[in-house]
C-alpha positions in Angstrom: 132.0 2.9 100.1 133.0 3.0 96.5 136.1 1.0 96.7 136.5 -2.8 96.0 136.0 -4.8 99.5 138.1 -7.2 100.7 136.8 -10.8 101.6 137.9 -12.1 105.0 137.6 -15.3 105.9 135.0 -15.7 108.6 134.8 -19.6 108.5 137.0 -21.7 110.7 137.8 -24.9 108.6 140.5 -26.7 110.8 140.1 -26.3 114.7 143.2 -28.1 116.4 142.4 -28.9 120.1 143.4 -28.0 123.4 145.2 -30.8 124.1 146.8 -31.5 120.8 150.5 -31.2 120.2 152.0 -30.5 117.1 155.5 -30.5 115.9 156.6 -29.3 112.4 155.7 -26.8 110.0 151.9 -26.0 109.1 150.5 -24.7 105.3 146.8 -23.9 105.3 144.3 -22.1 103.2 140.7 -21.0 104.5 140.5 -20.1 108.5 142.6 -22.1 110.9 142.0 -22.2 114.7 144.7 -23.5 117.1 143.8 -24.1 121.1 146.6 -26.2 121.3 150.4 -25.8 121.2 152.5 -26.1 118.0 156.1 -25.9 117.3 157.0 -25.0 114.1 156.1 -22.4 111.3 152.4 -21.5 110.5 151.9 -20.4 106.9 149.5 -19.3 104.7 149.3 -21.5 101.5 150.0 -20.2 98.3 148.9 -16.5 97.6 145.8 -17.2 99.7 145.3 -13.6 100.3 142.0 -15.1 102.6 143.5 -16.7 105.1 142.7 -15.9 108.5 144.8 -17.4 112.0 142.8 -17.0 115.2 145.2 -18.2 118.3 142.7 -18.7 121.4 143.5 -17.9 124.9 145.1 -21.8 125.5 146.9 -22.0 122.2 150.8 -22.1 122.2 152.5 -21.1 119.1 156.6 -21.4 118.7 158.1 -20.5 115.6 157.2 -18.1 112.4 153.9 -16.9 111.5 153.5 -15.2 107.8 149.1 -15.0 107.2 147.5 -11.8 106.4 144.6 -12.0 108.9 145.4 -12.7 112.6 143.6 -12.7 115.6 145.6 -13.4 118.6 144.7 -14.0 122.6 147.6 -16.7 123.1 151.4 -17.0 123.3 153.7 -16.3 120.9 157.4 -17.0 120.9 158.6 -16.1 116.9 158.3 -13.6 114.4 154.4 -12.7 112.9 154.4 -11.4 109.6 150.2 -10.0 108.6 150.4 -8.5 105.3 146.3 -7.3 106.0 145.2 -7.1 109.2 146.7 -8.5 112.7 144.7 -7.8 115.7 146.5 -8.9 120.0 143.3 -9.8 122.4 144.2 -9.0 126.3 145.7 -12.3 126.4 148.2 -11.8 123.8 152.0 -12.5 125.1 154.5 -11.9 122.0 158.0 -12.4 122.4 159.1 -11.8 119.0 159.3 -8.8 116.1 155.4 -7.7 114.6 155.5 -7.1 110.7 152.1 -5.4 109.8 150.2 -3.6 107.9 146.9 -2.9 110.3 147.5 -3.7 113.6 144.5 -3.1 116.5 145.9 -3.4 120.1 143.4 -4.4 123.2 144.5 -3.0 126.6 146.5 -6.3 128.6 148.2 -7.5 125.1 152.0 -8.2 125.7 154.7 -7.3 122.8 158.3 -7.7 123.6 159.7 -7.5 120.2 159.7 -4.3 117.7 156.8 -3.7 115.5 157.4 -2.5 111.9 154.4 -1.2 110.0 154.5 -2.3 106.0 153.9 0.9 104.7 156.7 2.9 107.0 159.2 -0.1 105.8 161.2 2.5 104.1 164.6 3.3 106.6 164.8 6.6 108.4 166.7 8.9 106.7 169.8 10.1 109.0 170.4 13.8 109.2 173.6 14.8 111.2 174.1 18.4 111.3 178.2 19.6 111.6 178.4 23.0 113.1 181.1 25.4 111.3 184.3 26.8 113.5 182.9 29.7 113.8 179.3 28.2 115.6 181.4 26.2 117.6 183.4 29.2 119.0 180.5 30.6 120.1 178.9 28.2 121.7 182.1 27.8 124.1 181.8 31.3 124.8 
C-alpha cells in the first residue's frame, strides 16, 4: 500500500500477425504482441524494465526469450528468462528451462523444462552424513 508501484506496460505497441513469419532476432521496448511464428531471440531493449511479451494462442516462438513481463498461451521451444512477472495461459506448451521471479500457472499450461525461481538461485547446500564404525556395527546387528 505504502510501497513504490511498479508500472506495467498495459499498451500493445507492435502486434505481429497470424500469418507473419519471422526469422532473426527481435529487440523491443513498450508491449509487443506476437500471433504469428518467429524464429529467433525475443529481447527486451535496453534496461526497459516495462516491457511486456503477450504470446497468443496461434503464436509460435523458437528461440530465447529474456523480458520481465510475460504472458503466454502459445508455443514455446527455448529458454524464457522474466526478471518480474511471467504468467502460462491453458494453452501454454513450453519445451524449454523457466527463469522467474513470479510465475502464475493456469490449469492445462505445459512445462517440459526445469523452472528456477530468481530469488531461490542460490545452489542447494549438500549435507552427506558418514556414520562412525561403531553406528555401522549396529546397524548390521
Amino acid at each position: 500500500m505504502f510501497g513504490k508501484k511498479r508500472r506495467v506496460v498495459s499498451d500493445i505497441d507492435t502486434l505481429i500477425g497470424e500469418n507473419t513469419v519471422i526469422t532473426g532476432d527481435i529487440q523491443f521496448a513498450g508491449g509487443l504482441r506476437v500471433d504469428g511464428r518467429i524464429s529467433g531471440s525475443i529481447m527486451a531493449a535496453g534496461n526497459k524494465q516495462h516491457s511486456l511479451l503477450v504470446l497468443s494462442e496461434q503464436g509460435v516462438i523458437e528461440g530465447k526469450i529474456k523480458v520481465p513481463y510475460l504472458v503466454i498461451n502459445g508455443i514455446v521451444k527455448g529458454p524464457i528468462h522474466s526478471d518480474e512477472s511471467l504468467e502460462l495461459q491453458p494453452g501454454a506448451k513450453i519445451t524449454g528451462d523457466i527463469y522467474y521471479k513470479t510465475i502464475k500457472i493456469h490449469q492445462g499450461a505445459v512445462v517440459e523444462g526445469k523452472m528456477v525461481c530468481h530469488e531461490n538461485s542460490q545452489p542447494e547446500k549438500l549435507i552427506t552424513y558418514v556414520a562412525s564404525a561403531e553406528e555401522q556395527k549396529e546397524k548390521v546387528e
